[in-house]
PDB file of N, CA, C and O in Angstrom:
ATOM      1  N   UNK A   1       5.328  -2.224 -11.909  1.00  0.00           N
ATOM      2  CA  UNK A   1       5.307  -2.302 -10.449  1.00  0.00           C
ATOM      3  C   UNK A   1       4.167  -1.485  -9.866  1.00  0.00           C
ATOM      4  O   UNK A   1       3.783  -0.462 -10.435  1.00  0.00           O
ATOM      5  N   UNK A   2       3.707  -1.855  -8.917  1.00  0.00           N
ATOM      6  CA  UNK A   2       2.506  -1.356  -8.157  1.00  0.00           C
ATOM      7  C   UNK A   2       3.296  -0.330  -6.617  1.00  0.00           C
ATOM      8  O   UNK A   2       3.854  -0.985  -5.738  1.00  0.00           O
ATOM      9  N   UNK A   3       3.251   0.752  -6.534  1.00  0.00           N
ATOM     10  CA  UNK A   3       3.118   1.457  -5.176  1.00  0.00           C
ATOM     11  C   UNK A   3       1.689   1.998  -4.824  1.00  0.00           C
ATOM     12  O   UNK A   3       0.820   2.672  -5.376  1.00  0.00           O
ATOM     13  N   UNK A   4       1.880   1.376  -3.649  1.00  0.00           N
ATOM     14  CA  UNK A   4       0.238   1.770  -3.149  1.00  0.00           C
ATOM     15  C   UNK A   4       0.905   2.604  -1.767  1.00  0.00           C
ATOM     16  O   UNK A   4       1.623   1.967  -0.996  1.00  0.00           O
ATOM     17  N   UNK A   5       0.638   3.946  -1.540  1.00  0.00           N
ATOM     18  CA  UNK A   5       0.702   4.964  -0.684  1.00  0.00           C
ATOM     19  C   UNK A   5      -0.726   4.411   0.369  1.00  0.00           C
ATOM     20  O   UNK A   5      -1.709   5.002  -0.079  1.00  0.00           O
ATOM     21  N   UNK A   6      -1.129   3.553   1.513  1.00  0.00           N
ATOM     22  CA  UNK A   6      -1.764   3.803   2.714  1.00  0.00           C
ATOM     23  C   UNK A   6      -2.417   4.485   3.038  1.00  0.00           C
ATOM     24  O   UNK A   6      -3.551   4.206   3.426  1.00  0.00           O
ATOM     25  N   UNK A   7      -1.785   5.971   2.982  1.00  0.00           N
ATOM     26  CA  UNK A   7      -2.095   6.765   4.185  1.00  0.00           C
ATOM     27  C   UNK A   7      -3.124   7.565   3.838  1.00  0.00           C
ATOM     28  O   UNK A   7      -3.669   7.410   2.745  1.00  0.00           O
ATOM     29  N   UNK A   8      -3.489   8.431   4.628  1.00  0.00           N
ATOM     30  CA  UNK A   8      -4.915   9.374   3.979  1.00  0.00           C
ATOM     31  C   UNK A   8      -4.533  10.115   2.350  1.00  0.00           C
ATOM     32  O   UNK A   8      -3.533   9.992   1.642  1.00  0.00           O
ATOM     33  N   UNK A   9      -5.558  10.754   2.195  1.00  0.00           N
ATOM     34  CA  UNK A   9      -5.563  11.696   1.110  1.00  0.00           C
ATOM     35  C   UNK A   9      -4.794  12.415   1.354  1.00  0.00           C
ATOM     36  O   UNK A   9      -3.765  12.352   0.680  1.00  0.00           O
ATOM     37  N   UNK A  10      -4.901  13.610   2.586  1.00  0.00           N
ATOM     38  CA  UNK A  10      -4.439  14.307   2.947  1.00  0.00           C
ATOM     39  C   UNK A  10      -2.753  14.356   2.944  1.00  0.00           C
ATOM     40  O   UNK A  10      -2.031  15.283   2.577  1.00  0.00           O
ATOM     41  N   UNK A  11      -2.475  13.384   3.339  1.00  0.00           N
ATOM     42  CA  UNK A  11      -1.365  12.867   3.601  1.00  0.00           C
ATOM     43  C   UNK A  11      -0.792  12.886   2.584  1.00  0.00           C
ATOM     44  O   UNK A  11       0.296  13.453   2.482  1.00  0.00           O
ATOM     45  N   UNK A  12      -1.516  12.135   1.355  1.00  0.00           N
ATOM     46  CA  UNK A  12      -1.140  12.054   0.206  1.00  0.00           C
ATOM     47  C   UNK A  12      -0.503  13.243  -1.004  1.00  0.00           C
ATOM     48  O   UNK A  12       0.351  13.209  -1.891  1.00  0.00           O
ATOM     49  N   UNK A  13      -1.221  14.007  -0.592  1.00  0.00           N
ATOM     50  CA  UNK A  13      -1.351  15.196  -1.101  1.00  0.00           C
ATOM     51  C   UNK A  13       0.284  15.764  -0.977  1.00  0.00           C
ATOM     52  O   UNK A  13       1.196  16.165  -1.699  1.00  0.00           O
ATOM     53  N   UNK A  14       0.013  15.533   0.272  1.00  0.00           N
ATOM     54  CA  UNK A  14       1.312  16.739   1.037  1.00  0.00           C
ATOM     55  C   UNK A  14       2.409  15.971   0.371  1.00  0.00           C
ATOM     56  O   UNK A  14       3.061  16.575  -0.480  1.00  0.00           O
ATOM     57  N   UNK A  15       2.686  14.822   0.615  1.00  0.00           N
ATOM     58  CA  UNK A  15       3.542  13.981  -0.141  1.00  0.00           C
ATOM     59  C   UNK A  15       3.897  12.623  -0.449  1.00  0.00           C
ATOM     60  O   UNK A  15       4.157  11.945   0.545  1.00  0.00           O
ATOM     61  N   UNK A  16       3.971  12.076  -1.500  1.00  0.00           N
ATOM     62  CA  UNK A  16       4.133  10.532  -2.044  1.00  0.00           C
ATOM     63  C   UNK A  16       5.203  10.094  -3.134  1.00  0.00           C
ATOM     64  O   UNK A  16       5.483  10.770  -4.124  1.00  0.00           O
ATOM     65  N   UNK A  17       5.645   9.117  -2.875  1.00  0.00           N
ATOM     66  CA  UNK A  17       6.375   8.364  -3.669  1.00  0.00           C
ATOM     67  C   UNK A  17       5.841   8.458  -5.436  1.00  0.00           C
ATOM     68  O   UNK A  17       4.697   8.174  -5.792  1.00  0.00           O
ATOM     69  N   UNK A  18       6.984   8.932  -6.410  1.00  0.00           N
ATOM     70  CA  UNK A  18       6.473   8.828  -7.408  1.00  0.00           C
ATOM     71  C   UNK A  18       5.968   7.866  -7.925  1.00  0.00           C
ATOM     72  O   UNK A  18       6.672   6.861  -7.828  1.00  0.00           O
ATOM     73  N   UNK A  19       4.834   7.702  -8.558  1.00  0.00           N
ATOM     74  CA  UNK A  19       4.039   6.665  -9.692  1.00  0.00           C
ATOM     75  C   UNK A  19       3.197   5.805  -8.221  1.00  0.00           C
ATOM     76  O   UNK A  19       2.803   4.673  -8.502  1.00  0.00           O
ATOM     77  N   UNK A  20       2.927   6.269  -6.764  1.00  0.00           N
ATOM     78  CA  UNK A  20       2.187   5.500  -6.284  1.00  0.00           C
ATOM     79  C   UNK A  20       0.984   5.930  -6.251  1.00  0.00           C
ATOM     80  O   UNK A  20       0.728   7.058  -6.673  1.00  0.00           O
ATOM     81  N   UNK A  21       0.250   5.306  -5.864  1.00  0.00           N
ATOM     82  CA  UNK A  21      -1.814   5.100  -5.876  1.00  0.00           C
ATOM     83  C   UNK A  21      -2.092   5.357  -4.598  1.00  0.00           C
ATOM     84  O   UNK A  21      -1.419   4.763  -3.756  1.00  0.00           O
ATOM     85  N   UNK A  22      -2.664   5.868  -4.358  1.00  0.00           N
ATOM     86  CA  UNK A  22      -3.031   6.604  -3.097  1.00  0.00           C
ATOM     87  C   UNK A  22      -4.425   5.135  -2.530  1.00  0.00           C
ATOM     88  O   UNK A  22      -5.229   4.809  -3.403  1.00  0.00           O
ATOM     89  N   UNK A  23      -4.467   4.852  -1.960  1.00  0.00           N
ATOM     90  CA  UNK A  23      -5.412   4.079  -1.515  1.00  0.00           C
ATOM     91  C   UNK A  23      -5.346   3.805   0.140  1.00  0.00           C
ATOM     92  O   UNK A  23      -4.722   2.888   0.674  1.00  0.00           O
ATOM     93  N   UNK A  24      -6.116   4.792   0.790  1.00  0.00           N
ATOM     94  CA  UNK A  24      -6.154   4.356   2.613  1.00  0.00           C
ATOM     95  C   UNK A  24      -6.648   3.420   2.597  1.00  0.00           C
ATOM     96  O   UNK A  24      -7.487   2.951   1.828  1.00  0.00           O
ATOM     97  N   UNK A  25      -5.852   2.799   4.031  1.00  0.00           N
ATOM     98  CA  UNK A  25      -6.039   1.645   4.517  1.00  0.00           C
ATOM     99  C   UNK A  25      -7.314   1.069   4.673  1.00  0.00           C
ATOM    100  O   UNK A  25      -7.643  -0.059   4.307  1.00  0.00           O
ATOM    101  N   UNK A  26      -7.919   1.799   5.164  1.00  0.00           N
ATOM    102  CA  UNK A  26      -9.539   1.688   5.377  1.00  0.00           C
ATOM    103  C   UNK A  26     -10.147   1.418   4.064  1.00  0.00           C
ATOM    104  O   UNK A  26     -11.303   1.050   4.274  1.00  0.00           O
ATOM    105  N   UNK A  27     -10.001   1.427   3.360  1.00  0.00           N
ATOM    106  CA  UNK A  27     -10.337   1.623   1.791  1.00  0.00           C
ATOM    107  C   UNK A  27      -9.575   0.235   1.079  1.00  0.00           C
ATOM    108  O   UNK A  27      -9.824  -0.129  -0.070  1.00  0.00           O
ATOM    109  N   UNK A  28      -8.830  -0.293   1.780  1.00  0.00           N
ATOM    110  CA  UNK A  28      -7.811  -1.723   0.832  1.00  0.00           C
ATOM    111  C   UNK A  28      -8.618  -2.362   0.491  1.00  0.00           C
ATOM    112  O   UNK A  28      -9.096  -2.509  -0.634  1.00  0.00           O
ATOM    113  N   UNK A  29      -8.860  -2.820   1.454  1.00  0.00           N
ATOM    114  CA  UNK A  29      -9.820  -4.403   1.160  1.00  0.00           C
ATOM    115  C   UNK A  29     -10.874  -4.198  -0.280  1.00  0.00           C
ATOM    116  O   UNK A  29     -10.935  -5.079  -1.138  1.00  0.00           O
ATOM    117  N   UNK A  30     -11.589  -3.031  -0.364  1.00  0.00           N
ATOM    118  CA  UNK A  30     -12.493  -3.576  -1.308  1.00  0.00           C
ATOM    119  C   UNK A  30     -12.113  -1.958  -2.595  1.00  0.00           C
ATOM    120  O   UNK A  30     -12.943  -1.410  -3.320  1.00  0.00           O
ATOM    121  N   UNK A  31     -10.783  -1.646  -2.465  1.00  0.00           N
ATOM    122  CA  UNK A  31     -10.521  -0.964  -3.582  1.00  0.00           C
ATOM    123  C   UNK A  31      -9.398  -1.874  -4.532  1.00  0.00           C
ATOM    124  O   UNK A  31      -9.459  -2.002  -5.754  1.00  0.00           O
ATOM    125  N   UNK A  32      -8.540  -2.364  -3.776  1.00  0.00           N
ATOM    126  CA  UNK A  32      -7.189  -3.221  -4.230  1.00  0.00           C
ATOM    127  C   UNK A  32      -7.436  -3.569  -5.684  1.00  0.00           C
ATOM    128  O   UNK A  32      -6.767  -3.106  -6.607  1.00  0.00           O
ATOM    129  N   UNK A  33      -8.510  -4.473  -5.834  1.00  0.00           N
ATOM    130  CA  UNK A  33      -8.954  -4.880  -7.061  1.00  0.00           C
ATOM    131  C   UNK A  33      -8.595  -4.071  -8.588  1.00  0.00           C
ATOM    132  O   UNK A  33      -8.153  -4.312  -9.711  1.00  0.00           O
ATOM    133  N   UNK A  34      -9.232  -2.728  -7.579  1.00  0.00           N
ATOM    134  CA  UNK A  34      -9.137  -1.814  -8.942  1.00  0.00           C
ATOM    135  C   UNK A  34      -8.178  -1.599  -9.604  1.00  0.00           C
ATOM    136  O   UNK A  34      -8.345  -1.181 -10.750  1.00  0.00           O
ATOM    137  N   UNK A  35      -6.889  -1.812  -9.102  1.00  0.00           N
ATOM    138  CA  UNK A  35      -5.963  -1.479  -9.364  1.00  0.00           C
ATOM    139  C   UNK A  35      -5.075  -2.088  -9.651  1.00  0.00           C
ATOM    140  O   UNK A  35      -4.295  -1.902 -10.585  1.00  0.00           O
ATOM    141  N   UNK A  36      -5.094  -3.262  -8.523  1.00  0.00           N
ATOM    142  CA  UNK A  36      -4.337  -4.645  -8.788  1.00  0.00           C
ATOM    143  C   UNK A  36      -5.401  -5.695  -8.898  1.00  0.00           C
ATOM    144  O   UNK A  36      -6.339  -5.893  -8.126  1.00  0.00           O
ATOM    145  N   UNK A  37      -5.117  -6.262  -9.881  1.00  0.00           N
ATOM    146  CA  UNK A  37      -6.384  -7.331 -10.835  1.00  0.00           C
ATOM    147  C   UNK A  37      -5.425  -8.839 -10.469  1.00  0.00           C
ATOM    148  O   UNK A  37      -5.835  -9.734  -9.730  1.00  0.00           O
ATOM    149  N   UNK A  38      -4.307  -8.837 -11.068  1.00  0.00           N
ATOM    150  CA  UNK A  38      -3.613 -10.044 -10.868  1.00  0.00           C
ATOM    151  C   UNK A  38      -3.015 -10.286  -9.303  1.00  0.00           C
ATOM    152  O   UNK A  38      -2.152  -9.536  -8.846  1.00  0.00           O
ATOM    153  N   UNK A  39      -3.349 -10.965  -8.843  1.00  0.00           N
ATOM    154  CA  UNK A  39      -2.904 -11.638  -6.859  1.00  0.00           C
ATOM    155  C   UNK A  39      -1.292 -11.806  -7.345  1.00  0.00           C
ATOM    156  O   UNK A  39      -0.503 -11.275  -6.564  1.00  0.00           O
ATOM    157  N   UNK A  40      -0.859 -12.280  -8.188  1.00  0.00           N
ATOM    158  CA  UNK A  40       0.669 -12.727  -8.157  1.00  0.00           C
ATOM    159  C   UNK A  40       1.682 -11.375  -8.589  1.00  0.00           C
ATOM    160  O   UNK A  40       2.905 -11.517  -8.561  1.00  0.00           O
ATOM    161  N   UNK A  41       1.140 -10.241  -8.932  1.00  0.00           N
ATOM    162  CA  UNK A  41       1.927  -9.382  -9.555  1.00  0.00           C
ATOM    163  C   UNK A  41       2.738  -8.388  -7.896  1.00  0.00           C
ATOM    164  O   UNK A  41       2.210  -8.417  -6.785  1.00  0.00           O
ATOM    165  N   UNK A  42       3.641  -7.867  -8.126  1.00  0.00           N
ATOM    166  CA  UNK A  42       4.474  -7.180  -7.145  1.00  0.00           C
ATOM    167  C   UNK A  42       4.023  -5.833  -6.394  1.00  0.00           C
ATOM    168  O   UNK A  42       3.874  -4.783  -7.020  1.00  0.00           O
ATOM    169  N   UNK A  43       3.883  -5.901  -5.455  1.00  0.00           N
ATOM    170  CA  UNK A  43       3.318  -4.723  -4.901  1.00  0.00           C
ATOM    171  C   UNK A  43       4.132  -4.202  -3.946  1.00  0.00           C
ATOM    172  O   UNK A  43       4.781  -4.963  -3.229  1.00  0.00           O
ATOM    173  N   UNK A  44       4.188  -3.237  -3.846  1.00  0.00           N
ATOM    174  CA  UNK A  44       4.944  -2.718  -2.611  1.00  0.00           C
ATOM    175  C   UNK A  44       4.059  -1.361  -1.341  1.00  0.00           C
ATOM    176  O   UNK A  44       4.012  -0.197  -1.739  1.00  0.00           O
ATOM    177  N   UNK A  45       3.623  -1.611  -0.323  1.00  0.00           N
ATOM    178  CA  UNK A  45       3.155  -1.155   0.441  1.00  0.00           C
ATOM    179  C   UNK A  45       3.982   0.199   1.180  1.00  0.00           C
ATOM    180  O   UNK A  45       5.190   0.432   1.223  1.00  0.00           O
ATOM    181  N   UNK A  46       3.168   0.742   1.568  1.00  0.00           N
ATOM    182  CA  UNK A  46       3.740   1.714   2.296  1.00  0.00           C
ATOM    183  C   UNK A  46       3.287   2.971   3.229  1.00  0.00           C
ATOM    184  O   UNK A  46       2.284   3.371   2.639  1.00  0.00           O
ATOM    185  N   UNK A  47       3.422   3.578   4.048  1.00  0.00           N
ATOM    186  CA  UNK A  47       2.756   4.786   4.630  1.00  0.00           C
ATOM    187  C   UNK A  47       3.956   5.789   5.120  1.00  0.00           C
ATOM    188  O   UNK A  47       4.843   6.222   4.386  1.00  0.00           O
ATOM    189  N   UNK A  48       3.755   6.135   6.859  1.00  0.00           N
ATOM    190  CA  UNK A  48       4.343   7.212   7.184  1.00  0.00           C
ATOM    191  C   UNK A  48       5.582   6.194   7.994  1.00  0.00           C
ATOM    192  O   UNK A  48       6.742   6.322   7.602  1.00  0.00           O
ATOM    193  N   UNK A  49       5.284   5.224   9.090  1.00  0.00           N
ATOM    194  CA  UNK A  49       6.088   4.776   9.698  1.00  0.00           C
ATOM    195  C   UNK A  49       6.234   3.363   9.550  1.00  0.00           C
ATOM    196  O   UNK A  49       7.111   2.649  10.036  1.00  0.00           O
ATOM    197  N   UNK A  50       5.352   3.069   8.883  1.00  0.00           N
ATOM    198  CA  UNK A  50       5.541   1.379   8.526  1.00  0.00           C
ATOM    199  C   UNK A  50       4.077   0.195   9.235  1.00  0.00           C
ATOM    200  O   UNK A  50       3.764  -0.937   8.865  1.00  0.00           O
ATOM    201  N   UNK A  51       3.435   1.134  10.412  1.00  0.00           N
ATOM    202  CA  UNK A  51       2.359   0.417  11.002  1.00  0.00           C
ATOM    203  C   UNK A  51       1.064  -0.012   9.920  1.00  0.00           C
ATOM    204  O   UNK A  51       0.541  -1.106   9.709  1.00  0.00           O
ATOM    205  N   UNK A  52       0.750   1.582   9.241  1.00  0.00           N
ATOM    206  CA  UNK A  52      -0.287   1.030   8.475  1.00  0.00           C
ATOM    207  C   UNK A  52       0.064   0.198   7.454  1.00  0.00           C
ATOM    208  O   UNK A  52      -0.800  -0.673   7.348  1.00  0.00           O
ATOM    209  N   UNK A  53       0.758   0.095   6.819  1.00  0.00           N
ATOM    210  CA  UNK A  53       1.245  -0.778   5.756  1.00  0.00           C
ATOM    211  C   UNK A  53       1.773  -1.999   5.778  1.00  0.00           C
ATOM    212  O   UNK A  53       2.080  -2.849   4.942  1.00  0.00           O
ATOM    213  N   UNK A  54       1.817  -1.851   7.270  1.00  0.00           N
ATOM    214  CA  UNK A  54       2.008  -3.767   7.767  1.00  0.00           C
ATOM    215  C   UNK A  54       0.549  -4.391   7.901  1.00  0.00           C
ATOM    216  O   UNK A  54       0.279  -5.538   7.546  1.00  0.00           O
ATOM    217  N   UNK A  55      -0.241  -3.610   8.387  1.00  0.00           N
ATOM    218  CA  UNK A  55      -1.615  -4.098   8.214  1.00  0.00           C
ATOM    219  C   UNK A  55      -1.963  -4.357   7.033  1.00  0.00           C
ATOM    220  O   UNK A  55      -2.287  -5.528   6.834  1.00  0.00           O
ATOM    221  N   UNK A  56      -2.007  -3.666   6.187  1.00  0.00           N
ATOM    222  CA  UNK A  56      -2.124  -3.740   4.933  1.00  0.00           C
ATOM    223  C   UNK A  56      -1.437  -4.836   3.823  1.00  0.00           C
ATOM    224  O   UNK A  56      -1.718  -4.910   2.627  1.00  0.00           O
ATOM    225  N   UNK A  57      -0.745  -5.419   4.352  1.00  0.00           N
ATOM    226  CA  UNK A  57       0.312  -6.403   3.777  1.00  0.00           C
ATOM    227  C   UNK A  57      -1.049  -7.470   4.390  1.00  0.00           C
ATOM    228  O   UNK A  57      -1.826  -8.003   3.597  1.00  0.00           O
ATOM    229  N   UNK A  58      -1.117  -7.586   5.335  1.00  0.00           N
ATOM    230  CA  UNK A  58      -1.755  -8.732   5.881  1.00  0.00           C
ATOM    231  C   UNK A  58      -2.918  -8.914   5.500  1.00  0.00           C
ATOM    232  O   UNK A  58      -3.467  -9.996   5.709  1.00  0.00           O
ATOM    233  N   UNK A  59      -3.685  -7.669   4.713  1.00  0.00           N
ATOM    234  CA  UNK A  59      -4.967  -7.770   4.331  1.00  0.00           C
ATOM    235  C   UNK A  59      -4.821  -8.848   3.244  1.00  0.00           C
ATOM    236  O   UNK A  59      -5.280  -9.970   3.029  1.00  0.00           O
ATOM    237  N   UNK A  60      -3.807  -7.825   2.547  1.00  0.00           N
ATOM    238  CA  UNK A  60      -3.781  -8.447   1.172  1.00  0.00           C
ATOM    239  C   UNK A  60      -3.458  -9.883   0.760  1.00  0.00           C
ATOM    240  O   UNK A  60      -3.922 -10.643  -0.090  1.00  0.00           O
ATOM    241  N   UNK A  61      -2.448  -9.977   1.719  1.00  0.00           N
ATOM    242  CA  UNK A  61      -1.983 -11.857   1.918  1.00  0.00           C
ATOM    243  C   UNK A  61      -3.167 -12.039   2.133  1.00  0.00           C
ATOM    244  O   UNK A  61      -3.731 -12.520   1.150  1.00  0.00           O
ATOM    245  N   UNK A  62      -3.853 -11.859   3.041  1.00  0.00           N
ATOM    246  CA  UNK A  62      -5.768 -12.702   3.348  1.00  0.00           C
ATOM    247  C   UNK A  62      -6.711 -12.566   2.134  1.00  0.00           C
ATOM    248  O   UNK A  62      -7.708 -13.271   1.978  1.00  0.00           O
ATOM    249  N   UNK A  63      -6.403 -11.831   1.494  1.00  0.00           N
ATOM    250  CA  UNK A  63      -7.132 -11.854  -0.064  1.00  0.00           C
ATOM    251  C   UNK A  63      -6.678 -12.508  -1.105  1.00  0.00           C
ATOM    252  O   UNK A  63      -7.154 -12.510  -2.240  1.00  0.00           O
ATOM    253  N   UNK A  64      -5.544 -13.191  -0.624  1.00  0.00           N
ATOM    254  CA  UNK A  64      -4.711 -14.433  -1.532  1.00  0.00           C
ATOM    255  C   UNK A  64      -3.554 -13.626  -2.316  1.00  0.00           C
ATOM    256  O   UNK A  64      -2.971 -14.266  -3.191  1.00  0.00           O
ATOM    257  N   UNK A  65      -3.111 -12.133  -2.070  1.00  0.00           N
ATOM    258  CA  UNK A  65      -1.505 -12.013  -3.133  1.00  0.00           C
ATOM    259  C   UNK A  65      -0.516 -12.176  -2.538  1.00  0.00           C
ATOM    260  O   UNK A  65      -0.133 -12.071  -1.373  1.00  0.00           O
ATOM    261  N   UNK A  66      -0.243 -12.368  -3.193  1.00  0.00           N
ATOM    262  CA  UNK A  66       1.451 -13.441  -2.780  1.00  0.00           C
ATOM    263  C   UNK A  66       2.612 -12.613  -3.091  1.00  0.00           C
ATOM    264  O   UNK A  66       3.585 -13.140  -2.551  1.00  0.00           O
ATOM    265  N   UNK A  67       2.941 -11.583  -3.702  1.00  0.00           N
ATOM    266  CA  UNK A  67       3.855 -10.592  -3.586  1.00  0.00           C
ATOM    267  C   UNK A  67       3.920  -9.153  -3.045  1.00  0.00           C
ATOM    268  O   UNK A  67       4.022  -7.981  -3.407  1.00  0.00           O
ATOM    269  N   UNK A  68       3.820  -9.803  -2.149  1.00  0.00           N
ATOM    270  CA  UNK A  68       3.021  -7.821  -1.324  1.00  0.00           C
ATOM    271  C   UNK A  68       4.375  -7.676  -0.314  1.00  0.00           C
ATOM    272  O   UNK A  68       5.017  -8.624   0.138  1.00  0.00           O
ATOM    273  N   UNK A  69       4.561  -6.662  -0.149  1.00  0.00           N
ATOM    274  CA  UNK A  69       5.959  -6.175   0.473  1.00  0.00           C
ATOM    275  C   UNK A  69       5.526  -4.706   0.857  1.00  0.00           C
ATOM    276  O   UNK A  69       4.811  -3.851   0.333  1.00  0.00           O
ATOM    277  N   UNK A  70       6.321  -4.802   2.069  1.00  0.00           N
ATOM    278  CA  UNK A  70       6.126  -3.610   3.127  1.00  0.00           C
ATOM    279  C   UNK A  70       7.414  -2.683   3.288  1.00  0.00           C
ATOM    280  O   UNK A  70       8.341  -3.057   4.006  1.00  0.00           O
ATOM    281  N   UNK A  71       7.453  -1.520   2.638  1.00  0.00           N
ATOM    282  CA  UNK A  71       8.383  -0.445   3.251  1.00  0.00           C
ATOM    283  C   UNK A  71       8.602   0.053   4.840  1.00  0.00           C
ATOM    284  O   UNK A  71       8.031   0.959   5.446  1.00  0.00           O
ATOM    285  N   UNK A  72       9.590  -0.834   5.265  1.00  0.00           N
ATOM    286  CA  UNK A  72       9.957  -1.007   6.934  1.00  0.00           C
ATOM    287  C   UNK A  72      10.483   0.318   7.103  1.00  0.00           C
ATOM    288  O   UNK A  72      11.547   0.758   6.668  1.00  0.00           O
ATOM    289  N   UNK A  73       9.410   1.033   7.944  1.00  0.00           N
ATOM    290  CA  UNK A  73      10.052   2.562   8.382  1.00  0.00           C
ATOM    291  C   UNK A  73       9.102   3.084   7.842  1.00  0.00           C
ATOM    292  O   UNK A  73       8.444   3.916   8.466  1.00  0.00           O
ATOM    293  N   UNK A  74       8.768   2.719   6.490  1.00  0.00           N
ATOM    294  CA  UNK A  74       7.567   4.208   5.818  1.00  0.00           C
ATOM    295  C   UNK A  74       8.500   5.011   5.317  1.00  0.00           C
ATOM    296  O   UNK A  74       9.707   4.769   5.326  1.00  0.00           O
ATOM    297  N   UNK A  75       8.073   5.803   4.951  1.00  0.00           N
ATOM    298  CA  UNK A  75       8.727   7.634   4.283  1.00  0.00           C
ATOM    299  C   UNK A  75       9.583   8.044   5.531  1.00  0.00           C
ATOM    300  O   UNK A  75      10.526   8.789   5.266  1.00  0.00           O
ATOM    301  N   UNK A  76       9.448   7.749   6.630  1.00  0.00           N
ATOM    302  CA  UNK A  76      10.467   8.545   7.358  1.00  0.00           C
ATOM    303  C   UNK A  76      11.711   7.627   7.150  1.00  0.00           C
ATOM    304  O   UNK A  76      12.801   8.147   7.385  1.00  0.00           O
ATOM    305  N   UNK A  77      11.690   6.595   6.823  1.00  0.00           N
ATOM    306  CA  UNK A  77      13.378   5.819   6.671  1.00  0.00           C
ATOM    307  C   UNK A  77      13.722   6.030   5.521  1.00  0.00           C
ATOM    308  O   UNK A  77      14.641   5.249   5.272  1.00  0.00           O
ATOM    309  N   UNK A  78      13.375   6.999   4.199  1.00  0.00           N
ATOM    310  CA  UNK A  78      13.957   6.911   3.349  1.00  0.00           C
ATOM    311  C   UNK A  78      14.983   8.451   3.156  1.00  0.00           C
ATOM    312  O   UNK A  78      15.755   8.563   2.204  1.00  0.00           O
TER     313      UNK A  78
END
């Protein structure tokens, strides 16, 4: 499974979901690759409240993957 953490470094730092990849938003579009190679494999998105990582869902659908899923709420709903 793929967790990709959104949010800044900074952010990151302070705190993240175990086994996720830190990759800001600003940074998706032309890092994704690196990490996720296959478009069909499972990803799960995420940040602080759920905004950036809805964007981020949408990138990725526009780059053709088809299993991308968004943590509704972010880290504060868990």
């Amino acid at each position: 499974n793929n967790i990709i953490d959104v949010r800044s470094k900074r952010e990151f730092k302070e705190s993240h979901l175990e086994n996720a990849i830190n990759i800001p938003l600003l940074d998706i579009k032309r890092k994704i690759e690196l990490y996720v190679r296959q478009k069909d494999k499972k990803v799960l998105i995420y940040c602080e409240y759920g905004g950036r990582s809805a964007k981020a869902v949408k990138i990725l659908n526009d780059l053709g993957y088809i299993n991308v899923y968004n943590l509704k709420g972010g880290l504060e709903n868990i």
